[in-house]
C-alpha positions in Angstrom: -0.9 -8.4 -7.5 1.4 -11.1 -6.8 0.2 -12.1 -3.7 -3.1 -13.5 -5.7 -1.0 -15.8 -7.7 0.8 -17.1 -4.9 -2.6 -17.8 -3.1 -3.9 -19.5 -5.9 -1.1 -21.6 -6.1 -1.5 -22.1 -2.6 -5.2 -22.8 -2.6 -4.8 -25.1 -5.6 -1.8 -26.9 -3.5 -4.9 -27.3 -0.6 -7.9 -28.5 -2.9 -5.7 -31.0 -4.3 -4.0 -32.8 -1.1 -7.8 -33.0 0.1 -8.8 -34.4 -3.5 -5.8 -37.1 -2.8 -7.2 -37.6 0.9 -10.7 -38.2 -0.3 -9.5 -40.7 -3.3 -7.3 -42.2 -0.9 -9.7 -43.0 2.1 -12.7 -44.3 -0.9 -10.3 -47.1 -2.2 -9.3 -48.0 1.4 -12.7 -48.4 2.6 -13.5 -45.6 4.5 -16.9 -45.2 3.2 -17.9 -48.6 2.9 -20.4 -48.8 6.1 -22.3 -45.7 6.2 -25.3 -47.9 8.2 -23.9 -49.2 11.5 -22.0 -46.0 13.1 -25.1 -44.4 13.2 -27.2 -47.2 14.5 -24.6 -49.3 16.8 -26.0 -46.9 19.8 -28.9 -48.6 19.5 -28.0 -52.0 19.0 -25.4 -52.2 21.7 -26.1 -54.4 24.4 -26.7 -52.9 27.8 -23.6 -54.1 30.7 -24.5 -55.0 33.7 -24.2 -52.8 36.5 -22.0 -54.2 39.4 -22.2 -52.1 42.3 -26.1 -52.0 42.4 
Protein backbone atom coordinates (compact mmCIF):
# COMPACT_ATOMS: atom_id res chain seq x y z
CA UNK A 1 0.00 0.00 0.00
CA UNK A 2 2.79 2.35 0.26
CA UNK A 3 4.17 1.81 -2.85
CA UNK A 4 0.90 3.78 -4.31
CA UNK A 5 1.80 6.82 -2.35
CA UNK A 6 5.27 6.91 -3.35
CA UNK A 7 4.16 6.61 -7.06
CA UNK A 8 1.83 9.27 -6.75
CA UNK A 9 4.31 11.35 -5.38
CA UNK A 10 6.38 10.40 -8.02
CA UNK A 11 3.89 10.78 -10.88
CA UNK A 12 2.87 14.18 -9.40
CA UNK A 13 6.84 15.05 -9.33
CA UNK A 14 6.60 14.06 -13.39
CA UNK A 15 3.30 15.97 -14.50
CA UNK A 16 4.62 18.93 -12.89
CA UNK A 17 8.41 19.30 -14.34
CA UNK A 18 6.45 18.78 -17.83
CA UNK A 19 3.79 21.53 -16.70
CA UNK A 20 7.10 23.86 -15.93
CA UNK A 21 8.69 22.61 -19.42
CA UNK A 22 5.50 23.52 -21.30
CA UNK A 23 5.15 27.09 -19.37
CA UNK A 24 8.65 27.49 -19.87
CA UNK A 25 8.99 26.87 -23.71
CA UNK A 26 5.32 29.22 -24.39
CA UNK A 27 6.93 32.39 -22.75
CA UNK A 28 10.16 31.69 -24.64
CA UNK A 29 8.58 31.45 -27.93
CA UNK A 30 8.52 28.07 -28.78
CA UNK A 31 5.15 28.05 -30.20
CA UNK A 32 5.19 31.21 -31.79
CA UNK A 33 5.47 29.96 -35.65
CA UNK A 34 3.37 27.05 -35.99
CA UNK A 35 3.06 28.03 -40.05
CA UNK A 36 6.54 27.87 -41.63
CA UNK A 37 8.07 24.40 -40.22
CA UNK A 38 5.51 22.72 -41.93
CA UNK A 39 5.53 24.63 -45.16
CA UNK A 40 9.47 25.68 -45.48
CA UNK A 41 9.77 22.21 -47.59
CA UNK A 42 7.91 23.73 -50.02
CA UNK A 43 9.14 27.08 -50.21
CA UNK A 44 12.80 26.24 -50.17
CA UNK A 45 14.66 27.01 -53.15
CA UNK A 46 15.97 24.20 -55.18
CA UNK A 47 20.47 24.20 -55.34
CA UNK A 48 21.95 23.70 -58.10
CA UNK A 49 23.37 20.54 -58.98
CA UNK A 50 27.25 20.71 -59.78
CA UNK A 51 28.32 17.54 -61.04
CA UNK A 52 25.67 17.20 -63.77
Amino acid sequence: MDIIIVLLGASLVVALGFLIAFIWSVKTGQFEDDYSPAHRILFEDKKDNINE
